[in-house]
ZAMARGU-4260 file (C-alpha; in steps of 0.2 Angstrom, whole numbers, plus 5000, padded with zeros to 4 digits):
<rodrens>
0) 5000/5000/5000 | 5007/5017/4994 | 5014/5029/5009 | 4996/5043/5003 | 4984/5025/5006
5) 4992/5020/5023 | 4994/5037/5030 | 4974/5040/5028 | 4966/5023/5033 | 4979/5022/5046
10) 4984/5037/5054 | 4989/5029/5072 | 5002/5015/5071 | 4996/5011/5090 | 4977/5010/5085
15) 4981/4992/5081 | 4988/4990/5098 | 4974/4998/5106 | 4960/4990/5097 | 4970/4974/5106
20) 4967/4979/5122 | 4951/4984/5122 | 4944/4967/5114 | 4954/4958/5130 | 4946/4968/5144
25) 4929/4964/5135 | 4934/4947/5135 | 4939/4949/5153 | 4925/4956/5162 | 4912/4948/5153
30) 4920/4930/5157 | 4922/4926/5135 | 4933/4921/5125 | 4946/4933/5116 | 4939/4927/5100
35) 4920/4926/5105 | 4922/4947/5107 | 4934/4946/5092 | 4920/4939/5080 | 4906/4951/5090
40) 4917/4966/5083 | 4921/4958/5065 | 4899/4953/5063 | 4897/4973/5068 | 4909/4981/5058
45) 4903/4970/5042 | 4886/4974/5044 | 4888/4993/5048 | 4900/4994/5032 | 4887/4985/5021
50) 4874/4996/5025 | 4881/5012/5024 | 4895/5013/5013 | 4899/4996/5003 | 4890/4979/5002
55) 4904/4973/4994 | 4917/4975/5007 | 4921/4959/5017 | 4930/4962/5032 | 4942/4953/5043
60) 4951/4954/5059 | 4969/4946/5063 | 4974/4944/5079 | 4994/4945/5081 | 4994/4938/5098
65) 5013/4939/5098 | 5013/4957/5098 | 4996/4959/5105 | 4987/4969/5092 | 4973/4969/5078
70) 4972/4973/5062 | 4955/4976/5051 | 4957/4972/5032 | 4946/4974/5019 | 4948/4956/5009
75) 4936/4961/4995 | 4946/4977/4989 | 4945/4983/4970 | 4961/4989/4960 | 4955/5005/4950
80) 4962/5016/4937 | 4976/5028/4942 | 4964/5043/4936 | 4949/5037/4947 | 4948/5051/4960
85) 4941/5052/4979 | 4932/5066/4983 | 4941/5068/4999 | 4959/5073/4986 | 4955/5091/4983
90) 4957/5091/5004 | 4970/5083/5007 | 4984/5095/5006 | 4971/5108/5012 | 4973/5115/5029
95) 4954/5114/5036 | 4950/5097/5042 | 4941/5084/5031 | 4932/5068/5032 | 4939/5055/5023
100) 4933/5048/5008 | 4924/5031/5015 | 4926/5020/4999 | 4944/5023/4999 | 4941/5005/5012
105) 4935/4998/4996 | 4946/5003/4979 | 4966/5006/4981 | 4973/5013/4964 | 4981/5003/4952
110) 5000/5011/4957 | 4998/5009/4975 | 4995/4991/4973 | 5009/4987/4963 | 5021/4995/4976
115) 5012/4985/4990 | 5008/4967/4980 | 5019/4969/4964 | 5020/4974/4945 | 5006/4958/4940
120) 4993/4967/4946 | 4979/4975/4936 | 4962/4987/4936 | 4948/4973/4944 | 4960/4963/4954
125) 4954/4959/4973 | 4968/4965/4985 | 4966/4968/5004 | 4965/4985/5012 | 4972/4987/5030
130) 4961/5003/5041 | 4957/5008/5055 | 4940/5013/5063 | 4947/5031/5063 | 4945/5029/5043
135) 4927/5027/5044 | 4912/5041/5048 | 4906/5045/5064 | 4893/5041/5061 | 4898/5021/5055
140) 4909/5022/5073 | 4894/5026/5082 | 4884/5012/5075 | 4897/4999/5075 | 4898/5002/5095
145) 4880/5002/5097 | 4878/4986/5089 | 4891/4977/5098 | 4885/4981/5114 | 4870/4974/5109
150) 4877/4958/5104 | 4888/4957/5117 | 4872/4956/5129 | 4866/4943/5118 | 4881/4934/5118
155) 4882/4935/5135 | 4863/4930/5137 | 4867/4913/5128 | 4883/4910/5138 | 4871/4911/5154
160) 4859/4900/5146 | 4868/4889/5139 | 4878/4888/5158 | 4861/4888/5168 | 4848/4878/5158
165) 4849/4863/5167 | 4848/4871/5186 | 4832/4878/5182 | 4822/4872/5198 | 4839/4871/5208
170) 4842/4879/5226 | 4858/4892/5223 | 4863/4907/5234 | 4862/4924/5230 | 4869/4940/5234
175) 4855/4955/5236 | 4862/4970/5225 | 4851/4982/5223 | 4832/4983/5226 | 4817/4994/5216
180) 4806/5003/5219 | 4790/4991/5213 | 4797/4982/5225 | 4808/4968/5215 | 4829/4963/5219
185) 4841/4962/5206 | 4853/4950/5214 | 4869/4940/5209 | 4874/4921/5209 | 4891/4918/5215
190) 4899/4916/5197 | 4894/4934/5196 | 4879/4930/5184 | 4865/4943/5188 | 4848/4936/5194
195) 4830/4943/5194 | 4817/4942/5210 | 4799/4948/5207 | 4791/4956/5220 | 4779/4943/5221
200) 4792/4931/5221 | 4800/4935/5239 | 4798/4926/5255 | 4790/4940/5265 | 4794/4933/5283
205) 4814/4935/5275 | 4826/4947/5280 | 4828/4958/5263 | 4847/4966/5266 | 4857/4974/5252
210) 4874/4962/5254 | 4864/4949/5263 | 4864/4930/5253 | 4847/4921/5253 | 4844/4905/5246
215) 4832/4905/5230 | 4827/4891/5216 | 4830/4896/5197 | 4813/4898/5190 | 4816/4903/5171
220) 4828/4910/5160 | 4821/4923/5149 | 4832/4927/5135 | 4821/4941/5131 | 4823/4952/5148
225) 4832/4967/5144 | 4843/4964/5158 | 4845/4948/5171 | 4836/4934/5161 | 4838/4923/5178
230) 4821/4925/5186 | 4821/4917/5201 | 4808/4913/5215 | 4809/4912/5236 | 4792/4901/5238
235) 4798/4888/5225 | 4787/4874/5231 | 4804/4864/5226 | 4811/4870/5242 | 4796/4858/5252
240) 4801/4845/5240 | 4818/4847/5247 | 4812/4849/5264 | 4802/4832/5265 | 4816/4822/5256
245) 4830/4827/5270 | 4817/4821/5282 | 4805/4806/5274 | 4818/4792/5268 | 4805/4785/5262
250) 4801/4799/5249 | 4821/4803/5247 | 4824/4782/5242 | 4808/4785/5228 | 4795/4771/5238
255) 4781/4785/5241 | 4780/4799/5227 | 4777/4816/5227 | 4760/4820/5213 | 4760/4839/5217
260) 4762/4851/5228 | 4752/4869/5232 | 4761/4881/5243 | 4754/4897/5253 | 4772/4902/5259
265) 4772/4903/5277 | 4757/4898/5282 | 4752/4880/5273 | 4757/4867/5260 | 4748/4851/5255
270) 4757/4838/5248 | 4748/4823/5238 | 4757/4807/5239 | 4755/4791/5234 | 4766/4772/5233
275) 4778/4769/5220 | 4766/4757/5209 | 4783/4749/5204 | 4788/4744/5222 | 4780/4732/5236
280) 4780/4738/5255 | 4770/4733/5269 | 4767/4750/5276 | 4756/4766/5276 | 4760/4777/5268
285) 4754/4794/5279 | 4760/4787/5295 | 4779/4784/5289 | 4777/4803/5283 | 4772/4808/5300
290) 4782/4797/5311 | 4784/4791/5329 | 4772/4807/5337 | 4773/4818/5321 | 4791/4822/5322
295) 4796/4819/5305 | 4782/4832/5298 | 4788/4842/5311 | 4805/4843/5308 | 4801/4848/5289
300) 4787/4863/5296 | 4803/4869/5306 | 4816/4868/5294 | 4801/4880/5285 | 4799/4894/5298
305) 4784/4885/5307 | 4775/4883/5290 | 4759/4871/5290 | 4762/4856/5284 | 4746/4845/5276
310) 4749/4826/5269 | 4736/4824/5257 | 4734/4804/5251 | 4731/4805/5233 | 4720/4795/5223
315) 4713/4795/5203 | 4695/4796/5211 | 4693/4816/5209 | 4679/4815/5225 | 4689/4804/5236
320) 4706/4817/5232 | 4695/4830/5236 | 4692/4823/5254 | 4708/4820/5258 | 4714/4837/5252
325) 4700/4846/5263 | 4710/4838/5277 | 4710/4841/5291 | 4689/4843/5290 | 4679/4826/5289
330) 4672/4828/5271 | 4653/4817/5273 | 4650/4816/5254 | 4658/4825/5238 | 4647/4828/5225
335) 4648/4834/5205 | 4642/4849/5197 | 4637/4842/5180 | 4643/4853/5167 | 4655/4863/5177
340) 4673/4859/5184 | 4666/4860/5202 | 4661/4849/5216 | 4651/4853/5231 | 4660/4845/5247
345) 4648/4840/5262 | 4653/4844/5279 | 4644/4844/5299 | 4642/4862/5303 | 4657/4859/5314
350) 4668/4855/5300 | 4664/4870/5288 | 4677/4882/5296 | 4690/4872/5296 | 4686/4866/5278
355) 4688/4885/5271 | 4702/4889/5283 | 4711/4907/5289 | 4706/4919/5275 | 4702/4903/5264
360) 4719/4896/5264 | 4714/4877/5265 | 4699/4875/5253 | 4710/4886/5239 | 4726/4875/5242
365) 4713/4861/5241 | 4706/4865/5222 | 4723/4871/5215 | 4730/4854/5224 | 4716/4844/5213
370) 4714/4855/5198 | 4694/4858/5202 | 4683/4872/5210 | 4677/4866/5226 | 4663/4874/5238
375) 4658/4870/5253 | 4641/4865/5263 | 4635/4859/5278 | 4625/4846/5278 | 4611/4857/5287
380) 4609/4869/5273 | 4612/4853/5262 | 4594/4845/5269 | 4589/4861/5270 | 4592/4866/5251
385) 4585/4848/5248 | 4603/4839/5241 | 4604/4823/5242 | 4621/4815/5248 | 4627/4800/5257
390) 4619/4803/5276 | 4629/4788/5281 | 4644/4796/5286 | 4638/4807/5295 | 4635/4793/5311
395) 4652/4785/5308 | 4662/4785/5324 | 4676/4797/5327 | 4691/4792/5322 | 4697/4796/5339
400) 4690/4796/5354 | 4685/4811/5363 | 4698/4819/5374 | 4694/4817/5393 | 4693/4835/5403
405) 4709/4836/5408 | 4714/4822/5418 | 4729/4822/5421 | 4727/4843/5430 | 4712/4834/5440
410) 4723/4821/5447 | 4736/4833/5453 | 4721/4844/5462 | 4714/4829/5471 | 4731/4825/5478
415) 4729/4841/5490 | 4717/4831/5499 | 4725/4815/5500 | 4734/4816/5518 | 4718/4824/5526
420) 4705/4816/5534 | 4688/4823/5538 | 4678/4814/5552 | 4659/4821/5557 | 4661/4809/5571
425) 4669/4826/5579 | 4659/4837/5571 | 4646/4837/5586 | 4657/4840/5599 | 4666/4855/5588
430) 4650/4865/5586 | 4648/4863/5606 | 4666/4869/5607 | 4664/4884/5597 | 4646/4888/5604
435) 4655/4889/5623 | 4669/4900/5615 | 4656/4911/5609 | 4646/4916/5624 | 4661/4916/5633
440) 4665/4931/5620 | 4650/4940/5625 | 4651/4939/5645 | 4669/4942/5647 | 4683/4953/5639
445) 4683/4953/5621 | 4699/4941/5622 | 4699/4927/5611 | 4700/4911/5619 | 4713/4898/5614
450) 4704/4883/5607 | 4703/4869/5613 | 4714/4857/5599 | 4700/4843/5593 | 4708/4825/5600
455) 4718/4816/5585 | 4710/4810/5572 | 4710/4790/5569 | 4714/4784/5553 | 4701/4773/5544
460) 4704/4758/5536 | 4694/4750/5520 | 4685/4739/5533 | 4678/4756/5542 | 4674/4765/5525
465) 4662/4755/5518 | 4653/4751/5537 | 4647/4769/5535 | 4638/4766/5518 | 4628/4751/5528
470) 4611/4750/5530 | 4612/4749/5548 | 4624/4766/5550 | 4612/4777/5538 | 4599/4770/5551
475) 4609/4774/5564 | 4613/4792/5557 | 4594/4796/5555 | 4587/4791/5571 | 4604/4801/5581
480) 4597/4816/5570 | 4590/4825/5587 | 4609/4827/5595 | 4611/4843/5585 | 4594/4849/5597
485) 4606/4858/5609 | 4610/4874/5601 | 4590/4878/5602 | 4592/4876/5622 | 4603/4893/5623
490) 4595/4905/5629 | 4602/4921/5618 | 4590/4934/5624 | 4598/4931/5642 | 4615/4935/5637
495) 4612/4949/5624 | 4602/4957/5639 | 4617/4955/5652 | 4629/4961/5638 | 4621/4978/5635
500) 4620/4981/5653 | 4640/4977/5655 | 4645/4986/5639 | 4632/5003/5645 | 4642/5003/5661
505) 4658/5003/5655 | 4658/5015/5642 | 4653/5029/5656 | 4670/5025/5661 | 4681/5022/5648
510) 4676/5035/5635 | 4692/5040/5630 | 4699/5020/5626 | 4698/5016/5608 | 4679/5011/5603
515) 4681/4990/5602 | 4669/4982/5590 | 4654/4979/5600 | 4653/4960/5602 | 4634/4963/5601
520) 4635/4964/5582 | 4646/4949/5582 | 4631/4942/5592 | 4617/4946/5578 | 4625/4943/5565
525) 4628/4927/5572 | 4612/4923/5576 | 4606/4926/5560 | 4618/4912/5554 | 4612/4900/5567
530) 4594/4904/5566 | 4588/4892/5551 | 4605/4880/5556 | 4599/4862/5554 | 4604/4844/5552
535) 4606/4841/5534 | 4594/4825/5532 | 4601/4822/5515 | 4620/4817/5519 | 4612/4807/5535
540) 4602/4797/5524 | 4616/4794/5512 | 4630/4792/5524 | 4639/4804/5519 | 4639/4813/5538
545) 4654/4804/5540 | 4672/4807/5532 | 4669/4819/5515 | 4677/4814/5497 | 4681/4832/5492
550) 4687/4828/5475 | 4669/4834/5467 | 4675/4853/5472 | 4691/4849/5465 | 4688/4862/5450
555) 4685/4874/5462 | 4701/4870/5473 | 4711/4883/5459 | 4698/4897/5460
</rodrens>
């Protein structure tokens, strides 16, 4: 090429050098190939060429990897007559700056390529034509750039498919990097690969902190997203399929089978299951799930924040499934709407809360977990609305037996009483005993009197227990009625008179002592008390004037 053709297509020896660089730090950061960003650049520079200067040009690049650099050529260029004229030559030895001529990329007089190739060339021979992107407009620069970005993102796209297409449904960990204002997360797997999280895709019981990882399952690749075609998910209902298989052997070895599962995140699952059709075990199915006292199942709703966990045995009978995915409710009959996909599921009026669920959460997991619309009705409104259904069911014994009132707290309360003996044999002899202290009160000082400890109680053996219940004791009891007769042989007037008199006489003299509680009120108000007191005929008649079991006031005992 002639000193005039070098100087214009190349008029920066270091360009090539340049151009080197640049391609390697593409390379670099984007984690290609030096040739995949090599080829980007060539596919650009063709196209941009062919559309706005010369169809005919084919361009190339040649990597000198020795001396790291680059070179562009033109392998389609046309030898052309001497007199053929660019109209950038009228400029060239000008002083005002000029744009070069662009099809000077394309032809190379017939002169300058004899010097570069040799004298065997002629006008219509194809030579190649070394430039530089300085050589070209603007405008080409521009769009050469703006299209290799773009194919650089695509090229990057398919690397990331390509790399990620067979994870998709796989647990990864994720860095958060940034979050929107809708809501979403752009985030970043660990090979530096950007990820997308919908809003509605985040785990709201989370923590959400920019630098934070969290755990999320590859939900799609999109190669059309503008930006991160990794969308990704935090209430995969993979991760409960993950969950049961650490815990259920069974389900990890492929004996019971997961058929589908439908997930409110946080708050309940249901997961159909039914036998490997291929394998022979003598079990059930449901219990292994649970295991010894549920701890399986609970070990899975813990590894899940506390979510609910509902085991659902599947079967091809759509009105049976739908039973057992209204679980926990007992479903009485399921019955088809013809000509729609819904069934109508029959319950006791009991039941129909616990059917529908918190804000509907069961009965929707319910359809979605069959693939039907299901309504519920209890079998009142059912009569009532004049449905028929199987009634049977609804007189089936439960499968478990009502719990007992708390047994085991009434046990502990009775043992209060089990080192104390009541015996009514003293109880006579008490009344008179606090009867005598009484009036004592009312004639002398208001001092209370010490009394008198009741003789020790004898302990009763079996023998003695049931002597009371005989029909000769509640005899006894009823005819000995009359001893409680006594207390009507006090005379209360006589004493109430003689205290008044006592108590007039001494408050002349003693006005300035603290006024005592006059034992006369003690007096009426105890009269009162006594006034309608009676044998109880009742407890004679049964025998139960003797020792008292106290364990019927048991419930009491805490109040």
């Amino acid at each position: 090429m002639s000193k005039i053709q070098n100087d214009l297509l190349n008029p920066n020896p270091n360009r090539d050098s340049e151009f080197y660089q640049v391609i390697e730090g593409f390379a670099r950061n984007n984690k290609l190939e030096f040739k995949e960003i090599l080829e980007i650049f060539e596919s650009e520079i063709n196209k941009t060429i062919a559309k706005n200067i010369d169809p005919e040009v084919e361009v190339q690049l040649v990597e000198d990897a020795e001396n790291k650099k680059v070179y562009i050529y033109n392998v389609n260029g046309s030898v052309v007559e001497d007199s053929y004229e660019f109209d950038d030559e009228e400029k060239i030895n000008g002083d005002e700056a000029f744009e070069l001529d662009p099809t000077r990329i394309s032809f190379i007089k017939l002169s300058e390529a004899r010097d570069l190739y040799g004298k065997k060339l002629e006008v219509d021979d194809v030579v190649s034509i070394k430039f530089s992107l300085e050589a070209l407009p603007e405008k080409s620069r521009n769009a050469i750039m703006s299209g290799f970005n773009m194919s650089l993102r695509a090229q990057i796209k398919l690397k990331t498919y390509e790399a990620y297409k067979d994870l998709i449904g796989s647990k990864l960990s994720a860095k958060i990097l940034s979050k929107y204002k809708n809501g979403s997360f752009n985030l970043e797997f660990e090979d530096g690969v950007t990820a997308f999280l919908f809003k509605n895709k985040v785990n709201t019981k989370s923590k959400m902190e920019l630098g934070s990882y969290i755990d999320v399952y590859l939900e799609n690749i999109n190669l059309e997203n503008k930006l991160s075609i990794c969308e990704v998910t935090m209430i995969s209902p993979k991760e409960i399929e993950d969950a049961i298989k650490r815990e259920i052997p069974e389900i990890a070895n492929g004996d019971i089978l997961i058929v589908k599962i439908q997930r409110n995140v946080g708050i309940k699952s249901k997961i159909a299951v039914q036998p490997n059709p291929e394998r022979s075990f003598d079990y059930d199915v449901i219990s292994s799930i649970f295991g010894e006292g549920a701890r399986r199942i609970l070990a899975v709703s813990q590894s899940l924040n506390g979510e609910k966990i509902d085991i659902v045995r599947y079967s091809d009978n759509k009105e049976e499934y739908i039973k057992y995915a209204l679980s926990p409710a007992k479903v009485i009959d399921v019955l088809y709407q013809k000509g729609t996909n819904t069934y109508l599921a029959i319950v006791q009026p009991e039941e129909v809360v616990s059917a529908i669920g918190r804000e509907g959460n069961n009965i929707n997991l319910a359809a979605k977990l069959v693939g039907a619309k299901i309504e519920v009705k209890s079998t009142e409104d059912a009569i009532k609305d004049g449905i028929e259904f199987n009634k049977s069911n609804m007189y089936e014994k439960p499968l478990f037996k009502a719990t007992a009132k708390n047994d085991r707290t009434k046990k502990a309360r009775s043992q209060y009483f089990d080192n104390i003996e009541i015996d009514l044999q003293d109880f006579k002899a008490d009344v008179q005993n606090f009867m005598e202290s009484f009036t004592d009160e009312l004639v002398n000082e208001p001092v209370k009197e010490v009394k008198a400890k009741p003789k020790a109680q004898t302990k009763l053996n079996e023998n003695e227990i049931e002597n009371w219940f005989s029909p000769e004791n509640i005899q006894i009891e009823v005819e000995d009625e009359d001893e409680y007769d006594f207390i009507e042989q006090i005379d209360f007037e006589e004493l109430l008179t003689k205290e008044e008199e006592e108590t007039e006489a001494k408050a002349e003299t003693a006005q300035e002592a603290p006024t005592a509680k006059k034992p006369v009120e003690k007096y009426k108000k105890a009269k009162v008390e006594l006034k309608g007191f009676k044998v109880d005929n009742d407890l004679a008649n049964y025998g139960l004037d003797g020792n008292l079991d106290l364990r019927e006031f048991e419930d009491e005992w805490d109040e």
